[in-house]
ROKOL-334025 format. One line per 8 residues: number of its first residue (from 1); for each residue x, y, z of C-alpha. Coordinates in pm, 1 decimal, padded with zeros to 6 digits. Example, Ala and Ser with C-alpha at 12.3 -4.5 7.8 and 13.67 -1.06 7.14 Angstrom:
2
1 = 01230.0:-00450.0:00780.0 ~ 01367.0:-00106.0:00714.0;
This chain:
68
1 = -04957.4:25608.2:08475.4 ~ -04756.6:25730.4:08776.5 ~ -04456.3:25602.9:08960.1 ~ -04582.6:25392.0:09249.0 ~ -04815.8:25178.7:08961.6 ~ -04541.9:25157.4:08706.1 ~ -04357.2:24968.5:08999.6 ~ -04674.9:24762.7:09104.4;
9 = -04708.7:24605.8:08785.5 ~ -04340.3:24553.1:08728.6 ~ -04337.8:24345.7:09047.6 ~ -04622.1:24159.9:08955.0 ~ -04508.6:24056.3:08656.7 ~ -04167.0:23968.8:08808.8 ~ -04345.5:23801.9:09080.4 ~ -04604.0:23577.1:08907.5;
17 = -04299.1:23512.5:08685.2 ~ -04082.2:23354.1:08957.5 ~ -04386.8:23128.3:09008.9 ~ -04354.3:23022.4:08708.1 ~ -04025.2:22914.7:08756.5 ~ -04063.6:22749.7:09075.6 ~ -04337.4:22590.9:08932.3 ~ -04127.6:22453.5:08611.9;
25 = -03892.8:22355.4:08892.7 ~ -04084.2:22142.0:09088.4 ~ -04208.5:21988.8:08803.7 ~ -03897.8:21858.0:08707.8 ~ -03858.6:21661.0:08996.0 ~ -04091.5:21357.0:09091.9 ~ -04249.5:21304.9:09420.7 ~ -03895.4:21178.6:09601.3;
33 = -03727.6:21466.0:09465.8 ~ -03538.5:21310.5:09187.9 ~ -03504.5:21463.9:08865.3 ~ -03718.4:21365.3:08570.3 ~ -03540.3:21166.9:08318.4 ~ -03557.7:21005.7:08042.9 ~ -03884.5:21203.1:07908.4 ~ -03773.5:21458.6:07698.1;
41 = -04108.1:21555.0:07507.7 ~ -04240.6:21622.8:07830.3 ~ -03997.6:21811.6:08000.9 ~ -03957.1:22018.1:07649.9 ~ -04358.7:22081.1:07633.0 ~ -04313.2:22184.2:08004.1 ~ -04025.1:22446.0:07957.5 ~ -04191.0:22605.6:07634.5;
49 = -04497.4:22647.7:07895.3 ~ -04313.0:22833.1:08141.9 ~ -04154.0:23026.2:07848.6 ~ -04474.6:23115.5:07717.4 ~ -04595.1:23238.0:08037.0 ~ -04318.9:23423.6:08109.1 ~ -04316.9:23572.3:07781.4 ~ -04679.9:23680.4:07887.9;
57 = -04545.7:23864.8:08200.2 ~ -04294.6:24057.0:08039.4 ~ -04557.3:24146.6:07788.1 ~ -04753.2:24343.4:08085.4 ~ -04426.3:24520.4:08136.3 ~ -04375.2:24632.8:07772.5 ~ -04713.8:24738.6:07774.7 ~ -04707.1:24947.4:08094.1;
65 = -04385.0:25153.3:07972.8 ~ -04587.5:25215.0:07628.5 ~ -04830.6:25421.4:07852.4 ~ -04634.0:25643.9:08001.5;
């Protein structure tokens, strides 16, 4: 794998896992903004989510160094 695709996939995966995050972010806050309270199962289910995803993105970035 050269250069110029080891740094594609690096952004990619640090892209789609900024999503993620502003994802997890915006679901932490209702419709007005406010933040989400007082269900903590949910908002615990929701951040293991965006972990796992996450996780999955760095993944793709272990896995690209391995091939050079």
């Amino acid at each position: 794998m050269d250069t110029n695709r080891l740094s594609e996939l690096y952004h990619l995966a640090c892209a789609r896992s900024q999503e993620v995050l502003v994802e997890l972010y915006e679901d932490l806050h209702d419709k007005d903004g406010q933040p989400i309270k007082g269900d903590e199962d949910w908002v615990k289910a929701r951040i293991q989510q965006a972990v796992k995803e996450i996780r999955t993105e760095l993944s793709l970035i272990n896995s690209a160094i391995q091939e050079i």
